[in-house]
N, C-alpha and C positions, 0 to 999 in steps of 0.2 A: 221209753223204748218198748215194741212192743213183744212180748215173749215167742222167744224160737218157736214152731212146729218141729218138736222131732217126735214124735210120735206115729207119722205115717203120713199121709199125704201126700206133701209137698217137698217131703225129704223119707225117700226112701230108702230101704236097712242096707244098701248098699255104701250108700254117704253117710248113714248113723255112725256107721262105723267107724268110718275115716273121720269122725268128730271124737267118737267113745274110746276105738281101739287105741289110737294111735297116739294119745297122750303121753305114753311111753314105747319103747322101743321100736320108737321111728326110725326107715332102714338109714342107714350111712352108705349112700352108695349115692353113684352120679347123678342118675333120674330117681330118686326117690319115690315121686308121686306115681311114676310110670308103676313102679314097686306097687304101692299102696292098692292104685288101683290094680292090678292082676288080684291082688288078694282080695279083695271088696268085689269083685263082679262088674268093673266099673271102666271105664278109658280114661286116659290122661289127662285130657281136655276138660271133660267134669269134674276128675276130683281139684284139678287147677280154680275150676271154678266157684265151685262149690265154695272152697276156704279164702278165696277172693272176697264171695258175696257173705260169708262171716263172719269177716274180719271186718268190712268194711261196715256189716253192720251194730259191731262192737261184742255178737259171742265169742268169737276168736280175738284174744290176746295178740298172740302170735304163736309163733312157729320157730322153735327155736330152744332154749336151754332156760332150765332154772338152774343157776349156781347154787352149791352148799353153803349154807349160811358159816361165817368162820374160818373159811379157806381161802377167801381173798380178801383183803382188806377191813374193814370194819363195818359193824351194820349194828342198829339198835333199836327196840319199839321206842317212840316218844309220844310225850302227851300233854298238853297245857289247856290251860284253862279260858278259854275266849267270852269275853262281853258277851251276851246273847246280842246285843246293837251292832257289835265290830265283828260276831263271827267268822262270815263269809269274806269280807275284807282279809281277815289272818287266816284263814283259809287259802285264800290265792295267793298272798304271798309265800306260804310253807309249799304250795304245791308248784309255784316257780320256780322250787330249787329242784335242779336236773336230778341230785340223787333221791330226793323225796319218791317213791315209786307208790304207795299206795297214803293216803291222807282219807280220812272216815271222820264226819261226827257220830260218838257216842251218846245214847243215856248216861250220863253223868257229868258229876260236876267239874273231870277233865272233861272237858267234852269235845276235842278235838286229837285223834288219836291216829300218826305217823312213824310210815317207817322211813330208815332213814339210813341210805348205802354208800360208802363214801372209801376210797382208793385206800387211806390210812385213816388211823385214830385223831391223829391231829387235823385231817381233813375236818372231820364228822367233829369233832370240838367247835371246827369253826364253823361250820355249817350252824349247831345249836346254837354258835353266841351271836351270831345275824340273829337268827331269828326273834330269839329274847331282845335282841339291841331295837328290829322294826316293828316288834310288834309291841313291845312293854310286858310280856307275856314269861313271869317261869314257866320253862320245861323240862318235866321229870325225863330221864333217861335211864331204860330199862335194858340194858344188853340181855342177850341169849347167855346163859350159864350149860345149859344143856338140852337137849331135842329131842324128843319121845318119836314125833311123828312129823313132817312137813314135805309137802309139797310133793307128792307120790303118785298123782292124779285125781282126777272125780270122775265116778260114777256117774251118770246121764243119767241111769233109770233111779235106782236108787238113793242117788242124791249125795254120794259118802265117797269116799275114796277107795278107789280100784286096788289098793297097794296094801289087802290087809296081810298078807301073808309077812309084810317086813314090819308090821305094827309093835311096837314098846318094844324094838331094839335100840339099846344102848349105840350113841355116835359114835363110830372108830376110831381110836386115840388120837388117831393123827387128825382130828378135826380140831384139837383143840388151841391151834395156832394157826394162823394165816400164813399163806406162803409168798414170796414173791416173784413173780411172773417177771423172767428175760422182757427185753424190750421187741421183739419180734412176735414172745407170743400178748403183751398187751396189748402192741395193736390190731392183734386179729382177736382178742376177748371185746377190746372197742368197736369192731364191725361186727361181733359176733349177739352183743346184748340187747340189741333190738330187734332178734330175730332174723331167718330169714328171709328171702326175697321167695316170693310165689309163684316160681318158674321152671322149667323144665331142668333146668341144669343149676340149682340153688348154688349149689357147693361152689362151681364154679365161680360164679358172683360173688359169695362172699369172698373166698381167696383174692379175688381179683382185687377187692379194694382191701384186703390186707396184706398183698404183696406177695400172697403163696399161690401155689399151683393147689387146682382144683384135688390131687389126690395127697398133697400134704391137708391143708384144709379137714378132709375126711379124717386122715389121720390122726391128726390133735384133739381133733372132738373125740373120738376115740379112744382116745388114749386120757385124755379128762373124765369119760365118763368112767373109766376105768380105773382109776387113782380115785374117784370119788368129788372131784373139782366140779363135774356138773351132776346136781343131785337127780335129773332125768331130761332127757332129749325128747322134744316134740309138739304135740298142738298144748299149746294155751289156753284155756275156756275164761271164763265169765260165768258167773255164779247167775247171779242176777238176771243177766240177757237170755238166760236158758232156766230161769221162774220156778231159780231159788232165793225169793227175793228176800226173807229173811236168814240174816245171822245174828250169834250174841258171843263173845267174846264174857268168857266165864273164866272167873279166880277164883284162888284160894291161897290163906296164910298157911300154908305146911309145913310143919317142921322141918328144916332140914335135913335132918337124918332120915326122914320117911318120905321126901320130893320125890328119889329117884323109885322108891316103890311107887308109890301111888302114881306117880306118871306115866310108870306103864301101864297099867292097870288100865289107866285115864285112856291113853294112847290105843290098843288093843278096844275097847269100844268104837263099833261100826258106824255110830255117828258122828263122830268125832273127828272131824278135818285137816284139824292143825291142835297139835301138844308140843309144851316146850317148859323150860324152866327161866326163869329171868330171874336176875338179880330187882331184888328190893330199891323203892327210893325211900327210906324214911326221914321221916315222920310221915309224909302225904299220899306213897302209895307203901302199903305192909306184905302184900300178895305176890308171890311166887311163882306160884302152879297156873297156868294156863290153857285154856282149850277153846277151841271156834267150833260151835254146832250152825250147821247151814241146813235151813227147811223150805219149804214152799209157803209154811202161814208163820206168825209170830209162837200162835198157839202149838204147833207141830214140835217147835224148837224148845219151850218152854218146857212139856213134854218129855221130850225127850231128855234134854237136861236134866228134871228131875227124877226120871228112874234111873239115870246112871247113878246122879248124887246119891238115893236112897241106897243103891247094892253096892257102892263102895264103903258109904259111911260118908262122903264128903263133906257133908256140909254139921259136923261136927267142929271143923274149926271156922272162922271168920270167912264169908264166903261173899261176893256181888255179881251181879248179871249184867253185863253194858250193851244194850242192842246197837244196833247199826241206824243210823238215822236218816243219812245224807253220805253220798261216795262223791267227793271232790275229783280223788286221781286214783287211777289204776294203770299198772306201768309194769314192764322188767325192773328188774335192779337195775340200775344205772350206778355200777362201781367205777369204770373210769371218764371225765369228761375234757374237755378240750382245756378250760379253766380250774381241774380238781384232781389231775392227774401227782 
């Protein structure tokens, strides 16, 4: 696919914006976009258009909410090891399954690496043991232990995330259990995780097929993003579709007692996208510490990586680089589905 123009041209800093700005604190009101554009310099009809012809061409995600990883139901990185001959084969089956949301080949010898969203613990149990059963394949499962940094936006120009002021804060106690959502508001977090709809009156739409009126609707999102349940409201990007087309997914074995320093540390670095802490699988994965560097070359990423490593000291303990190879699936969480609820 061929890389966005945002730079000027054909997308001008009116619509820049409504791609950069609005990754967060996209308005909660009836006409949103009506909103967006008064602020962008722009009418309604263009910026409708605009994230139409973005989405459609795979920059935009969607539109819509990232959940806090922890606060609803269960989610985990996983990673097995595929035949180089059956790769793609065990590829489309892991990325058949509705919670699977992001599926990646890595450099290495897992070399197929998934996340994996699912209503309950027992769901996500059974979800890994299909897939070992079709495919022949162990898979390690790494849950989230703790979050340095995720999903806070990206930078367009710069390439990094827009959200460094909230960088290597500690998650709020209360992430550390999953809640359970009344049956009223699952079925509107089940119309709510693929985003909204790209119309003049979104909110509306969504209620409608969850059974609410359009200014309860507002309200809950609201009041989620406010408890923390949505860890930010608005556009979606694609790394890749807007030519950042490398990442590498870097570890480290760190001591326990010293993860939650160095995390932040890790996390407060400006190229740094994504930090988190996971639980170990041993003997076959020993690494902990986590972080995703996104570049425009292989070399940019590489780079960078290693002057952080040198000025923190990183790579004094056991340390691997896993670039990105192949993107199978890229998706919202899908926590609740018709069959996994």
């Amino acid at each position: 696919m061929a890389q966005a123009d945002l730079s000027g041209g054909s997308v001008g800093s009116g619509a820049f914006r409504v791609l950069n700005d609005y990754q967060r604190d996209f308005p909660l009101v009836p006409r949103p976009f009506a909103e967006i554009a008064a602020r962008c310099g722009l009418d309604e009809a263009a910026v409708l258009d605009a994230l139409r012809a973005w989405t459609a061409s795979g920059v935009v995600s969607r539109v819509g909410a990232v959940f806090a990883p922890r606060r609803i139901g269960a989610s985990a990185l996983a990673a097995l090891a595929a035949p180089a001959d059956r790769l793609d084969a065990i590829a489309a089956r892991v990325s058949a399954v509705a919670e699977v949301n992001h599926n990646y080949q890595r450099e290495h010898a897992f070399n197929l690496w998934f996340v994996v969203t699912a209503a309950s613990a027992q769901r996500l149990d059974e979800l890994i043991a299909g897939i070992e059963a079709d495919t022949g394949c162990a898979v390690i499962v790494l849950p989230l232990e703790e979050e340095f940094h995720i999903d806070l936006g990206f930078d367009l120009v710069a390439g990094r995330s827009d959200a460094t002021g909230m960088r290597g804060m500690p998650a709020p106690a209360d992430e550390s259990a999953a809640c359970a959502l009344p049956g009223l508001e699952r079925n509107f977090m089940r119309a709510l995780q693929s985003g909204l709809r790209i119309a003049e009156r979104p909110f509306e739409a969504l209620g409608h097929e969850a059974g609410l009126s359009e200014g309860m609707a507002i309200e809950l999102i609201e009041r989620w993003v406010a408890e923390g349940l949505i860890k930010r409201f608005g556009v979606v990007v694609r790394h890749h579709e807007l030519g950042f087309r490398a990442n590498a997914m870097c570890v480290w074995d760190v001591p326990d007692a010293e993860a939650g320093r160095i995390g932040r540390l890790l996390a407060a670095e400006p190229a740094v996208t994504l930090c988190y802490r996971r639980r170990r699988a041993l003997p076959d994965w020993p690494y902990n510490l986590f972080c995703m560097i996104h570049g425009r070359t292989r070399d940019a990423v590489q780079a960078a990586r290693g002057d952080i490593a040198r000025r923190i000291g990183l790579d004094r303990w056991r340390h691997e680089v896993l670039f990105s190879c192949r993107r199978f699936k890229q998706q919202g969480a899908c926590y609740l589905t018709d069959s996994g609820t």
